[in-house]
N, C-alpha and C positions, 0 to 999 in steps of 0.2 A: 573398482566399485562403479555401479550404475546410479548415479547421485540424480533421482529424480525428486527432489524435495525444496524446489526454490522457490515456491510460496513461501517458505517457512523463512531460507534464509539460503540466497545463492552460494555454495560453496567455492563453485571454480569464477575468478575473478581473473578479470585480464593482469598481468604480471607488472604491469607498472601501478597498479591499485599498493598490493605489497613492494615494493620497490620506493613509491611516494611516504608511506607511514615509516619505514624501514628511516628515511631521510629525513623527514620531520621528528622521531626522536632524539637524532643527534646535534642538529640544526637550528629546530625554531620552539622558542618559549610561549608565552602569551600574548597574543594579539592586545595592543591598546593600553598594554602597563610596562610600556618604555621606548625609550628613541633607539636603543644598540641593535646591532647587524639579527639579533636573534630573535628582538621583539617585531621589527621592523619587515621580517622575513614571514613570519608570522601572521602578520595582518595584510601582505600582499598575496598570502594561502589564501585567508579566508574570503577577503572579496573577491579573487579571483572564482572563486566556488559559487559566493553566490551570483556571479555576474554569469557564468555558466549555467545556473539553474535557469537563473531568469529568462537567457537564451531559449532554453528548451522549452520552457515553458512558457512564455509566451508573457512574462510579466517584464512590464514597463520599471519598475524604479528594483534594482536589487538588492536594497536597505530593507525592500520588502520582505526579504527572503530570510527568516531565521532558521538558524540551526537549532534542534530539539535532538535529544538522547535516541528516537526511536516514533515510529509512526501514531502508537499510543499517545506519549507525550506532546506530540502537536496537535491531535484529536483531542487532547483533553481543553490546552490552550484555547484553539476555537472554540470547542462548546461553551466552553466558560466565559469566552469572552462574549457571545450572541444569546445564550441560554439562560432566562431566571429561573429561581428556582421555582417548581412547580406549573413549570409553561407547557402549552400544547405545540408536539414535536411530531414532525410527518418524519416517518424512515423507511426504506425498502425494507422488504421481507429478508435479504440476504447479508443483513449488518453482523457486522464482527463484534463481539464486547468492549472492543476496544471505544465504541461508539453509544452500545446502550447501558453499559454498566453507569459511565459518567452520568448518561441521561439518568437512570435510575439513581443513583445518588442525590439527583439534585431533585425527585419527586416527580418527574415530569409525566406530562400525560401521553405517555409516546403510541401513536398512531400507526402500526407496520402495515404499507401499500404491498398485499403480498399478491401472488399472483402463479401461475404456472411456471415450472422452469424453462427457459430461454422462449422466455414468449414477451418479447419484447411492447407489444401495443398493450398485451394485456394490465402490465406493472405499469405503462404509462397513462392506462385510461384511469387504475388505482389513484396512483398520483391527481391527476385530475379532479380526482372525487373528493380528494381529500386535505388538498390543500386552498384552505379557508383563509378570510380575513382574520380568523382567529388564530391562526399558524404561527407561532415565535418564529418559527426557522423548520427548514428540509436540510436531513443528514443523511448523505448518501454514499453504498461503497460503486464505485466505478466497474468494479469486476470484483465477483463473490471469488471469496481465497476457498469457498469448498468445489465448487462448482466449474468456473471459469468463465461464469455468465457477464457477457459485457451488456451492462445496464443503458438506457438510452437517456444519459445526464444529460447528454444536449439537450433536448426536449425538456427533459427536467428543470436545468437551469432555467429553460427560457418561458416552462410556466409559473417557475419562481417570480422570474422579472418582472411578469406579465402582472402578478399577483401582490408586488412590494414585498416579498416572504425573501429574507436570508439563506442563502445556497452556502453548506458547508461538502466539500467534496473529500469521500477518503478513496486516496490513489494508493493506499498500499501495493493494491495488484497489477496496478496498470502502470504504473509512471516509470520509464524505460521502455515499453512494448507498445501500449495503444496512445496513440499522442493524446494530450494533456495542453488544453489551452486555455490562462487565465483570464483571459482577454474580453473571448468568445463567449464564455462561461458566465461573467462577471459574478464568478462565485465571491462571498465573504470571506474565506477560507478554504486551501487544498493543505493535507495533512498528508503525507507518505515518510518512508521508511528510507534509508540510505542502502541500508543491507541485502537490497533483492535486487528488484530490477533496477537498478544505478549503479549497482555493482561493488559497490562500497562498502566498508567494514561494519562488523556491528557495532550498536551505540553512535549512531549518526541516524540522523532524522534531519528533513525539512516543513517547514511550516511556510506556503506563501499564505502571503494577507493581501487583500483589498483592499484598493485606495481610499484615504479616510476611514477605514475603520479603526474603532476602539478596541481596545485589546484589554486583555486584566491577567498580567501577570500569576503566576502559580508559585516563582520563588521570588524574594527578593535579598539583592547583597550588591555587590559589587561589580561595576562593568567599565570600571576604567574611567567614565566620564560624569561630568558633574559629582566631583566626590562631595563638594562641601553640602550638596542635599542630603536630607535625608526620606526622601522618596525616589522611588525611580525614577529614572527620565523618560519623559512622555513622548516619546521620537521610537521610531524602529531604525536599524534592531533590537540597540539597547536594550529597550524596554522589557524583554523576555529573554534577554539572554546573561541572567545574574551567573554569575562566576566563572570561573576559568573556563575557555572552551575545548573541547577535546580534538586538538588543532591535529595530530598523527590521522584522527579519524577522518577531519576534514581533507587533509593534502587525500587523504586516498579515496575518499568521496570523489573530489574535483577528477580524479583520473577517471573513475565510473562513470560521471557524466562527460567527460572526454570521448570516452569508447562511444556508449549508445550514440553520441552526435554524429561522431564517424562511421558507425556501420547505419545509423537508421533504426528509427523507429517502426517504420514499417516495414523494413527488411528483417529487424527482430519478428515482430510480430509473426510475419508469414513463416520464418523457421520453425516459432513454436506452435504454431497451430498447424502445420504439415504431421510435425509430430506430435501431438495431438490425435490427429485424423487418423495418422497411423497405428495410435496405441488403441484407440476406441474400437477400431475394424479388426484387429487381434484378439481383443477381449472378447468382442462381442459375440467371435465365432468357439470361444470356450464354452462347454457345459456348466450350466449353474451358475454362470457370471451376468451380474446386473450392470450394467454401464451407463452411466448419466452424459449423453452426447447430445449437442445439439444439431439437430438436422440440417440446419443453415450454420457452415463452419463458421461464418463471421460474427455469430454471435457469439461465439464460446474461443478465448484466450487457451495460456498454455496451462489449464490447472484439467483432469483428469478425475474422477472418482468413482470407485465401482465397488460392488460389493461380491462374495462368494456366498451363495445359499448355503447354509447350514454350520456355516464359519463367524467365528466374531471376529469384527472386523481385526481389532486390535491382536490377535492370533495370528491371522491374515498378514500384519504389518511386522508383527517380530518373524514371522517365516521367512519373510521378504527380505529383513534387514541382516538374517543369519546366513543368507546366501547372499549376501551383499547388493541387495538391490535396498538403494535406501528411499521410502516411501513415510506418507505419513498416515497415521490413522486415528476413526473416533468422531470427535464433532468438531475440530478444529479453531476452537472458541468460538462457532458461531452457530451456537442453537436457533436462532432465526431462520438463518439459514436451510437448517433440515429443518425447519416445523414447517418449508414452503414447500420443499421435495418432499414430504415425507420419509425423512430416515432418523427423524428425532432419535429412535429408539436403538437404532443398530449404527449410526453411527455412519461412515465411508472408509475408504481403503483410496487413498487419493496421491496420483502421481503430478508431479507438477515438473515444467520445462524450463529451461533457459538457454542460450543460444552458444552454451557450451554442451550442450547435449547432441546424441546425433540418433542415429536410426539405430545403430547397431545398441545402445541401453533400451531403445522401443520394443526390440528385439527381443533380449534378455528378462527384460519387466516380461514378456508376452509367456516368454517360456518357462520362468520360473514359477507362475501362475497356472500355468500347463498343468506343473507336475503337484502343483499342490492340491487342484482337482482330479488329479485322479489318485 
């Protein structure tokens, strides 16, 4: 199979990712609720993971670094924790649900800076206009998961700072490929996923916080410390991370971010934006195929999406996957997204990369597309 679909959820994973969860089921219990070889083994996983995040990322203290279920779940954590209900919310035009549904939930007045795709000044001059002294907070994704638009947060962040306004960053698409710095950023919160680009199993998320910030919990139960309260404890990680942790996921989180350190960030990057470059120049020379490429490769990561004239996408994508080219299609929960391209209506046919992929599935994508035009 041609597994072009790691926006969604990397398939092929380096061998000690399954190798490490394979050993933490026989091995290690719960972190923080015992002194024996199993619990003990357990909680030198977990910090070992987030001290490797932190690495990567570029955060100072690694208590800062909680584990969340999945890139949603830590999106929710930050909004909630920076967001009142019914507050004026600046977001890019290319926000995932996982970003504006929250916001909708809590009433908010959300402001989308949209702009042309991969037109980078244009979305920043947006942002400009419209983040006010009235602004709660700026929510942003780093790289559209339809598109592959790498957005210009630096800028962003730093008209945030400029402006006292809360910087919430979501790296679902970026974090493993386009470096990620919390530092630089000094975002409030970065929200991503374990299961894509870090190469990790599903049901792993990370959430970094900012120093000194307030956080507000989404569950509360048990973390091992401070039992005789009966409140959470006001400390990270704790503080967000009520119950058992799903310690298999993390040992094989930690080997994920193990790999991307060792091969690079930017060494990913370039592999999947070659192919990239290469699938776009294939499409583009088919009849009746629309291709969303950005003219300047560096603005566009490893996500791909095109359309067939006279095809629904969705058509388009089970064709694909019957000949085993696996793609994804539709709106990819991010109708923002296509309300900025214009494909609200029809949708995308979206191939997306990872640095287990080579030329020869660019190849295959190219040709089974071939035959379905003519």
């Amino acid at each position: 199979m041609a597994y072009l679909d790691s926006a969604a959820t990397t398939l092929q994973k380096p061998p000690a990712v399954a190798r490490a969860v394979a050993s933490a089921m026989g091995r290690m219990a719960s972190p923080g609720r015992g002194g024996h070889k199993p619990a003990m083994l357990a909680a030198e996983t977990t910090f070992q993971c987030r001290q490797a995040a932190a690495e990567l990322f570029h955060l100072e203290d690694p208590e800062n670094v909680v584990f969340t279920l999945n890139a949603t779940h830590a999106l929710n954590l930050a909004i909630k924790s920076v967001v009142k209900p019914g507050a004026r919310v600046v977001v890019s035009g290319y926000e995932h649900n996982a970003v504006t549904r929250p916001l909708t939930a809590l009433g908010c007045d959300i402001q989308a800076a949209r702009s042309p795709l991969f037109d980078r000044e244009a979305i920043l001059a947006q942002f400009d206009r419209l983040v006010t002294a009235e602004t709660a907070c700026v929510v942003c994704t780093h790289v559209s998961n339809v598109f592959g638009f790498i957005l210009p947060v630096g800028e962003i962040a730093g008209l945030c700072r400029e402006r006292g306004v809360p910087f919430i960053l979501d790296a679902s698409q970026s974090a493993g490929a386009v470096p990620v710095h919390m530092d630089e950023l000094g975002a409030a919160f970065i929200g991503m996923p374990g299961h894509k680009g870090l190469y990790g199993p599903q049901g792993t998320g990370l959430l970094l916080c900012g120093q000194g910030r307030d956080t507000v919990p989404l569950l509360e139960g048990g973390t091992g410390s401070l039992s005789a309260r009966q409140e959470m404890p006001d400390f990270l990680p704790d503080r967000l991370e009520a119950g058992t942790h799903n310690v298999p996921g993390i040992a094989g989180l930690l080997e994920g971010i193990r790999f991307v350190k060792g091969r690079g960030e930017k060494t990913i990057l370039r592999h999947e934006q070659g192919l990239t470059a290469m699938a776009a120049r294939g499409l583009e020379a088919l009849p009746g195929v629309t291709v969303y490429a950005a003219q300047r490769p560096e603005t566009q990561a490893g996500v791909l999406s095109f359309t067939v004239t006279g095809r629904d996408c969705e058509e388009v994508g089970e064709a694909l996957g019957s000949r085993d080219v696996a793609v994804r299609a539709g709106l990819h929960c991010a109708p923002y997204a296509h309300e900025s391209a214009g494909t609200l209506k029809t949708g995308t046919v979206r191939a997306s990369f990872s640095e287990f992929n080579t030329a020869a599935d660019v190849k295959r994508l190219v040709a089974e597309v071939a035959r379905l035009v003519k």
